[in-house]
N, C-alpha and C positions, 0 to 999 in steps of 0.2 A: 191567874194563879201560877206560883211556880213550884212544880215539884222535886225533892229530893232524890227519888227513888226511880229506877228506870219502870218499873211497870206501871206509878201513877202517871209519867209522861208518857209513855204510849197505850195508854187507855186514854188520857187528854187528850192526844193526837186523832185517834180517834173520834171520839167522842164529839172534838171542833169538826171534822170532816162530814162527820153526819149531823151536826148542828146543821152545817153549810147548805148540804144539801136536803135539810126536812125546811129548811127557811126559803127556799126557789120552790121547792113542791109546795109548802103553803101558801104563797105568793101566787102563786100559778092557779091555785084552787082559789082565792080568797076574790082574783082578778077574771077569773073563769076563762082564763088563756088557756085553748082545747090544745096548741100544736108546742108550747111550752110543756105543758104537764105531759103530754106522748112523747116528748123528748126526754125529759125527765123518768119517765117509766121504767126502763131496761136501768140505767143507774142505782134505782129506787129499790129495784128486784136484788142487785148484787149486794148494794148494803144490807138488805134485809138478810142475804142468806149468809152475809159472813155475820153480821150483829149476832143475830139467833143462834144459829149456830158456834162458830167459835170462840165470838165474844162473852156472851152468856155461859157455854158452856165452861169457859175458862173461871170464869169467877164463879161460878156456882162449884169448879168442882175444888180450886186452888182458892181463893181469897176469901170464899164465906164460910169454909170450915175452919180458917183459920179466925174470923173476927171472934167466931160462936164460942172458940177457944177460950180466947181473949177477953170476953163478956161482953160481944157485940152483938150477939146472936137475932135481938131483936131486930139488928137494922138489917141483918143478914136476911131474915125471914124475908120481911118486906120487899127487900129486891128482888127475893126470888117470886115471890106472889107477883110481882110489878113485872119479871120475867114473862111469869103464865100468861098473863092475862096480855102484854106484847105481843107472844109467839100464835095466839090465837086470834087476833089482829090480823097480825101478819099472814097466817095462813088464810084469811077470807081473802084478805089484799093481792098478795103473789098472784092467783089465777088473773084476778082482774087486769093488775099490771101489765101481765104476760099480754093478755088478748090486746092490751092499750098500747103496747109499744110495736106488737105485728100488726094493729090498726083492724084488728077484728072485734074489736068489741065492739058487741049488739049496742044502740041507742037507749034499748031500755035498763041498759046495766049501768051509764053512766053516774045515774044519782047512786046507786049501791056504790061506786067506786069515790065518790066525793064524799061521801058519809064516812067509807073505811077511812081512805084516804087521810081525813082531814082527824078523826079522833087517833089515827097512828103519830101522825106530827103532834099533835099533842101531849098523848101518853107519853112519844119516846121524850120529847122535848124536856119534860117535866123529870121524867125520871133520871135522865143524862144530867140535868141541871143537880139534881136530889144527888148521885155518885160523883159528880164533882165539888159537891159539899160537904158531903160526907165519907164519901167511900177511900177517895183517892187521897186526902188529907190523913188520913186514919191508917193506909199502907206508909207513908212517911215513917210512923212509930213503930206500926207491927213488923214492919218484913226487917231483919236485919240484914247486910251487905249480900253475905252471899246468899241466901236465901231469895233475894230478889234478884241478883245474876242469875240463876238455876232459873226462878221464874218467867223473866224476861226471855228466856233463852228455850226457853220451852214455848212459852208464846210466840215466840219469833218465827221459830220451826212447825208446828202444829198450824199457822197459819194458810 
C-alpha cells in the first residue's frame, strides 16, 4: 500500500520492520532453531520497548483521539484493548528474552518463552496487519497537511 500522509508511511515503515523481524522469531520458534531465536532475542527486546512504548503511546494519545472525534471511536477502542493485551504479552516476554539473549535462561523456562513468544508474533502480527487496513488508510483523510507535518515531527523527535 501506498500512503499519502507522512505519518501513515512511517507507521508502515515500521510496522514492515517488525513484520520483518516477528517473521525470523516465528520461523525460529516454529523450526525450534535454539541459537537463531537467542540471536534474535536482544532485537526482539528493542522492538518491543520502542512498539509499546512510543509507538503505542503515540497513537493512543495523537491518532485515536482524533479518529473517536471523527466517529472512529470504535476502531479506536479496539486498538487500544489490542494495545493492553500486547503490552502484557510483552511484559511476561521482556524478562524471558533478557535471560535468552545473556544465555541464562533456566531449561525449565524455555517452553514459558515459546508459548509467549509465539502468541506475541501472533497477536502483534494480526493487529499490525488490522492498522495497516484500517488505521493508516483512515490518517490519509483525517490528518490534514499540516496537522500531519506537526505529527510527524513530533514523532520524529519523541522517538
Amino acid at each position: 500500500m501506498s500512503f499519502m500522509r507522512q505519518v501513515s508511511r512511517m507507521l508502515d515503515d515500521e510496522h514492515r520492520s517488525s513484520i520483518a523481524l516477528l517473521d525470523r522469531v516465528g520461523h525460529a520458534l516454529a523450526s525450534g532453531d535454539a541459537a537463531t531465536l537467542q540471536s534474535l532475542a536482544a532485537p526482539l527486546q528493542r522492538q518491543l520497548e520502542h512498539e509499546i512504548g512510543h509507538h503505542f503511546g503515540f497513537e493512543e494519545s495523537e491518532l485515536f483521539p482524533r479518529m473517536a472525534e471523527a466517529g472512529d471511536g470504535d476502531l479506536a477502542t479496539l486498538l487500544t484493548e489490542e494495545h493492553e493485551t500486547l503490552r502484557a504479552v510483552a511484559a511476561e516476554l521482556q524478562p524471558l528474552a533478557a535471560q535468552l539473549a545473556a544465555g541464562t535462561l533456566p531449561p525449565e523456562q524455555r517452553g514459558t518463552l515459546q508459548r509467549v513468544a509465539s502468541e506475541l508474533v501472533e497477536r502483534q502480527v494480526a493487529h499490525i496487519q488490522k492498522e495497516t487496513m484500517a488505521l493508516l488508510p483512515m490518517l490519509d483523510d483525517l490528518l490534514d497537511d499540516e496537522t500531519d507535518r506537526q505529527l510527524a515531527f513530533t514523532y520524529s523527535v519523541d522517538a
